[in-house]
C-alpha positions in Angstrom: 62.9 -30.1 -18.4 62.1 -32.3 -21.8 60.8 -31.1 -24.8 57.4 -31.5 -24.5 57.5 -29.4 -21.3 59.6 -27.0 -23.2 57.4 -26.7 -25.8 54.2 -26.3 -23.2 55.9 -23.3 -21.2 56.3 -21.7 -24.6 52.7 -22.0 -25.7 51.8 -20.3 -22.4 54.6 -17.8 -22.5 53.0 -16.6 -26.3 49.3 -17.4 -25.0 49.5 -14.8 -22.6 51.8 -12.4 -24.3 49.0 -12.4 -27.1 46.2 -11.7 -24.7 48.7 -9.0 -22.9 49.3 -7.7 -26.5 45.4 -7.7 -27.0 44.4 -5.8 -24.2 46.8 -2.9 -24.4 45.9 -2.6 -28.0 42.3 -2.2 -26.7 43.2 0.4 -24.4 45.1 2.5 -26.5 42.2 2.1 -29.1 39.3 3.1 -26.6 41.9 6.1 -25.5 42.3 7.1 -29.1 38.6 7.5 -29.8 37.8 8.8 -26.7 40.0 11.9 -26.9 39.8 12.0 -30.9 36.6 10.9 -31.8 34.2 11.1 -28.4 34.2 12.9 -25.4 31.9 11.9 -22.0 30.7 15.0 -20.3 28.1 14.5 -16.9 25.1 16.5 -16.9 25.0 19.1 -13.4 21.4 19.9 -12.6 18.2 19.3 -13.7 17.7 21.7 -16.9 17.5 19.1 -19.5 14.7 16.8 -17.0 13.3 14.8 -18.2 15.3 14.4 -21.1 18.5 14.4 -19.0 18.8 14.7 -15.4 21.6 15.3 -12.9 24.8 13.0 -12.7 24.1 11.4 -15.8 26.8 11.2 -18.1 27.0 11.9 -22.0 28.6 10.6 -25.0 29.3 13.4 -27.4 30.7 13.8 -31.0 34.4 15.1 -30.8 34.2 15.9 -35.0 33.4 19.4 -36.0 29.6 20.0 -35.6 26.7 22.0 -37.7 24.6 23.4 -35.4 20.9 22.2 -36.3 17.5 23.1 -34.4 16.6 20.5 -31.8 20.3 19.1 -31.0 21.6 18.6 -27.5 24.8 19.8 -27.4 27.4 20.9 -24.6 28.9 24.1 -24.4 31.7 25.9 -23.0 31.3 29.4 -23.4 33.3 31.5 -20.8 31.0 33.6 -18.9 31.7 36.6 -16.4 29.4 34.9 -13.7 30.6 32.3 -11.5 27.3 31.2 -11.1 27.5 29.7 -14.4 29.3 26.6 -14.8 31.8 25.8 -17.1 30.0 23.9 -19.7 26.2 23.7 -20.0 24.1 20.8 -21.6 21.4 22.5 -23.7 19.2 21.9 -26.5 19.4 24.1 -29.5 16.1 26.1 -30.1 17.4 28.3 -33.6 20.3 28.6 -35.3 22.0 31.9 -37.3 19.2 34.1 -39.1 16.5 32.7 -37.3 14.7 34.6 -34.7 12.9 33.2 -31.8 10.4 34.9 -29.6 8.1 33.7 -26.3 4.8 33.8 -25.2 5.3 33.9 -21.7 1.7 33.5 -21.0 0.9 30.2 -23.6 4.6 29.0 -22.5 5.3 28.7 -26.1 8.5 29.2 -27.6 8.5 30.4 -31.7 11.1 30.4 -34.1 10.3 32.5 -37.2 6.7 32.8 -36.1 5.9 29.0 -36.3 5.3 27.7 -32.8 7.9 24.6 -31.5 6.7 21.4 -31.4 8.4 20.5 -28.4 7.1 16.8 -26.7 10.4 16.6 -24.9 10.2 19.3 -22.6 9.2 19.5 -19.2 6.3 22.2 -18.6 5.5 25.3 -21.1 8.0 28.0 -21.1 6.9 30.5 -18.6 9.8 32.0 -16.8 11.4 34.9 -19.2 14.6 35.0 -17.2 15.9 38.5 -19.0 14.2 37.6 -22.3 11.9 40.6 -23.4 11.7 41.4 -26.9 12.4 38.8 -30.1 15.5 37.8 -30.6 17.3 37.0 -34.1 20.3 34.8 -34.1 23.4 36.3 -35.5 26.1 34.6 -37.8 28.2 31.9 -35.8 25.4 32.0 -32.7 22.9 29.5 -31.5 20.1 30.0 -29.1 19.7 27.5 -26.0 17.4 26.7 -24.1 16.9 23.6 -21.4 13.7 21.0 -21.7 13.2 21.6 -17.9 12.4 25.5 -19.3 11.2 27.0 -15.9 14.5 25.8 -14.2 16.7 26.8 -16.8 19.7 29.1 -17.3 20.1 29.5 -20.4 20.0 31.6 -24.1 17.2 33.6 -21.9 19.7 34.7 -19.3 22.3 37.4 -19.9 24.6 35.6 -18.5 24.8 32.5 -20.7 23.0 34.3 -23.4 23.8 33.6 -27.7 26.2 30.4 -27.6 29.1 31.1 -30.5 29.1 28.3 -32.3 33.0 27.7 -31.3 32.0 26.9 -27.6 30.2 24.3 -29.1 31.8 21.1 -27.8 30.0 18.4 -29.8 26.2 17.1 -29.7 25.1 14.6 -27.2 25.1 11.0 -29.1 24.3 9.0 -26.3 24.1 8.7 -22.6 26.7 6.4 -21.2 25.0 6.7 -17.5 22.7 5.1 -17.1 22.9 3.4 -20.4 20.6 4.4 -22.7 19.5 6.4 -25.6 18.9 10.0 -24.6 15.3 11.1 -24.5 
């Protein structure tokens, strides 16, 4: 082999070593900020249609959240029925101090006695689940509630019921699949 050959094998040897070098940096990076930073959670059922609807899958923030009215968040608070899944994708209807009643009737949902301007959900709220009487949100709590309200388990339901705000995984950022911004 002469020199110029050599010297060509080398170049190859460090082309590809860089672009080996590259890639795994890449991985490690996405790795990083996907156990750190984001997390992808899929959506089971149909209780956030039309917003979200079943198999899609969810970006969410990994940081510590604030809970704030109107955010879709995932939680994972434990719950003595197995008929409950593990985590539940929800929108959040009041936060600590607030207190929300229903009109069953209208279908409207109020949160300190101002009626929710809600153009994302599905159909007015008429199914109570095991709501009956207003409801103000303790310290650390959030109320749920699913944009598809009438197929719904959620803050309404004594078996999900208040969400402490450490179950709160993270709010849904974006929706990885299908790709898109959520909504």
């Amino acid at each position: 082999m002469n020199g110029s050959e050599k010297k060509q094998e080398n170049k190859l040897a460090k082309n590809i070593f860089d672009i080996v070098s590259i890639l795994a940096t890449a991985v490690v990076a996405v790795a990083f900020a996907f156990a750190f930073v984001f997390r992808t959670v899929g959506v089971v059922g149909n209780s956030m249609y039309p917003t979200l609807k079943d198999t899609d899958r969810i970006i969410l923030s990994a940081f510590t959240y604030d809970a704030e009215y109107g955010d879709i968040v995932v939680t994972c608070q434990p719950s003595e029925s197995s008929l409950i899944p593990d985590t539940l994708v929800k929108r959040i209807i009041a936060t600590e101090g607030q207190t929300v009643d229903i009109d069953f009737e209208e279908g409207i949902v109020y949160v300190d006695g101002i009626a929710l301007d809600e153009p994302y959900i599905n159909e007015p709220t008429h199914d109570r689940e095991d709501f009956y009487a207003p409801v103000t949100v303790p310290e650390g709590y959030v109320f749920v509630m699913g944009d598809n309200r009438n197929h719904s388990t959620d803050s309404r339901d004594n078996r999900v019921g208040l969400i402490r705000e450490e179950y709160v995984l993270g709010e849904a950022l974006f929706r990885l699949a299908p790709f898109g911004k959520i909504g």
